[in-house]
N, C-alpha and C positions, 0 to 999 in steps of 0.2 A: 630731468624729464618730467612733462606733466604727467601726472600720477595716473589720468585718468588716459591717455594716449597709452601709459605703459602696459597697463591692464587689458587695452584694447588688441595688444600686439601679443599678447601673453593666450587671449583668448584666441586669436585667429591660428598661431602657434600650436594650439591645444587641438581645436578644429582640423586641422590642416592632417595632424599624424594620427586624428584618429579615421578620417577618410583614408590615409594609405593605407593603414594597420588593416581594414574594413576589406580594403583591395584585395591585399593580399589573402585573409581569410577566405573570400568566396571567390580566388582566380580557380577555374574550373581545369583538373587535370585532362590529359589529352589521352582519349580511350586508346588511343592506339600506338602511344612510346613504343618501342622499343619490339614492335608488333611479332618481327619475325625471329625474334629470340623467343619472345612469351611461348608462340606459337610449336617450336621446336620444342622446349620443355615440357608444354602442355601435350603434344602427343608421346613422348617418351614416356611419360608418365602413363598414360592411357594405354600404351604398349605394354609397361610394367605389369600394370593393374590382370589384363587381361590373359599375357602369359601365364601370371599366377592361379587365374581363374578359379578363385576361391569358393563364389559360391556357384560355381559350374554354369553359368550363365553366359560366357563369352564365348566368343569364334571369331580366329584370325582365320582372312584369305586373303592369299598372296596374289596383288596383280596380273590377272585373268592374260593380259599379252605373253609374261614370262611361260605361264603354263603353255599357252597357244605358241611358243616361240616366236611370236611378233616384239618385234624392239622400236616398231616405229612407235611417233608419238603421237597420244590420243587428244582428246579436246583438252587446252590448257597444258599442252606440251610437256605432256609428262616423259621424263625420264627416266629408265629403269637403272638403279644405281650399281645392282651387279647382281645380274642373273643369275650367277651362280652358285651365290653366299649361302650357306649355312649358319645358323638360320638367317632366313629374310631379315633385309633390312628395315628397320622399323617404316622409313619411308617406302618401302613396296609392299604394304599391306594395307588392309584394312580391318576395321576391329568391329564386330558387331554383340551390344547385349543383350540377348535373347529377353522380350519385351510380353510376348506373347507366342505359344507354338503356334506352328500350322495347322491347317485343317488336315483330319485323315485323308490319307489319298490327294492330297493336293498336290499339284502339280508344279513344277522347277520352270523356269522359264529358258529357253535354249537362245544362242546368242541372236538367232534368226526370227527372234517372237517380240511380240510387242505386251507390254505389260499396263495395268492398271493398276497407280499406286495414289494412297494420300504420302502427304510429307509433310515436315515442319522444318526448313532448315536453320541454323544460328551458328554464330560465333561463338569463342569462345569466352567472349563477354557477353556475352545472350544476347546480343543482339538477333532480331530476327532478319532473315535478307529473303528471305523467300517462304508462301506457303500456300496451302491450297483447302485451308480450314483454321477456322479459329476459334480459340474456346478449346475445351476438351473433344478430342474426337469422337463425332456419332457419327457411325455408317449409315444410320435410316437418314440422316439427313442431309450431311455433309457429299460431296458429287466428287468421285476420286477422277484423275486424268492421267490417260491413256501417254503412252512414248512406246519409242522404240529402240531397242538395245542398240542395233547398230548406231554406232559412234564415227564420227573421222574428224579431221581438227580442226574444223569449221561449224561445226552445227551437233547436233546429236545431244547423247549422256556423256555425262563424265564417265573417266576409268572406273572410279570409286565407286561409282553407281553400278555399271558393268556388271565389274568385279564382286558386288555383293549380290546384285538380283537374280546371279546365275545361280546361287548357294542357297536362295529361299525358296519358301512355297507358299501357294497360296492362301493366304491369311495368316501368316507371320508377320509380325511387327518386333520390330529390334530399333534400338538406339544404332546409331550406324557412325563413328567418327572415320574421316576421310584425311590423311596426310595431303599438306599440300600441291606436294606433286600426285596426286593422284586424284585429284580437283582441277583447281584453277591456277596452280603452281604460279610463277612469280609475274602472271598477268592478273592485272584488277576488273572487276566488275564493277557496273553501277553503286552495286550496294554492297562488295564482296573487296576487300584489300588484299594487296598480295601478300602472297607466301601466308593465306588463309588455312588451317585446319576448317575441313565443316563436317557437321554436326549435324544428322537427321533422325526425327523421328519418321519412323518412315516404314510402309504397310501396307504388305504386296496383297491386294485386293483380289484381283483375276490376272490369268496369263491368254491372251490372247493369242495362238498360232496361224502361221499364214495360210489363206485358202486353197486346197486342193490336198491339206495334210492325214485324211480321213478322219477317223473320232479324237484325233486332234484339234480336229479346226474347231474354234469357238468363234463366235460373235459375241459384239459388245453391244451391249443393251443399249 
């Protein structure tokens, strides 16, 4: 063989595996293998964490339907796995880390009141899917948004929002993780895959009561 053809075949040879070898280095992993396993562990754990409540910082509350004895299902078809468990099941709660107290005298929001909250919401790869401020939160600058508690499985809040806005007061901020079915359970969002745990930071501004409640009723600025 011409000596210099062999060399030529020799090079391309060399070339060739070091493009694959290149491939396979930078083939980008898929953030969401194995999503609804990850997602299962990652709230057990966060369950763990919080039952133990070491430095006195957490609060579980269990599914605001079970207490209400409502079993139907809220936005994202949640399912109550068994109402009657001792203790709740990891997936019929929600966990909150006390982030900031409340104001004195501040006021709890009732299922019938509309709330002003900022949030941050993310995955459990940080992705962000939703927020309403960026950066670090400033209230002189940042414009929180108003909702309504009531929920039904078309429109509204999630359970998991519910379920914790009823437990706060005004100007609390907590880390809030939400089990999937107490979310968006095994339907996707835009920007939200199923069988999502989510994650807010999230900071009950004002409570808004409905008009006609006397030195309840508030307006919103």
């Amino acid at each position: 063989m011409n000596k210099n053809l062999f060399w030529l075949i020799a090079l391309l040879f060399t070339l060739s595996f070091g493009f694959m070898s290149c491939a396979e280095d930078t083939a980008v992993e898929d953030p969401y293998a194995n999503w609804q396993v990850r997602n299962e562990h990652y709230i057990d754990s966060i369950a763990d964490v919080a039952r133990a409540n070491v430095d006195g910082k957490w609060e579980i509350y269990r599914n605001y339907k079970i207490a209400n004895a409502d079993m139907t299902p809220g936005l994202g078809g949640t399912v109550v796995t068994n109402p009657y468990e001792t203790p709740a099941s990891v997936n019929d709660s929600v966990y909150m880390k006390i982030l900031e107290p409340g104001k004195e005298g501040g006021q709890t929001p009732l299922f019938t009141d509309s709330v002003s909250v900022y949030y941050r919401g993310k995955l459990i790869n940080g992705t962000v899917f939703d927020q309403n401020y960026t950066g670090d939160l400033d209230t002189e600058v940042h414009v929180p948004t108003h909702f309504a508690l009531q929920a039904n499985q078309t429109d509204g809040l999630i359970v998991g929002w519910i379920t914790a806005l009823q437990r706060m007061k005004e100007g609390q901020r907590v880390e809030l993780y939400i089990p999937a079915a107490l979310g968006y359970g095994t339907q996707s969002q835009s920007s939200i895959p199923a069988n999502s745990v989510l994650i807010f930071d999230l900071k009950l501004e004002k409570v808004i009561h409905p008009d006609g409640l006397g030195s309840y009723s508030l307006k919103v600025d």
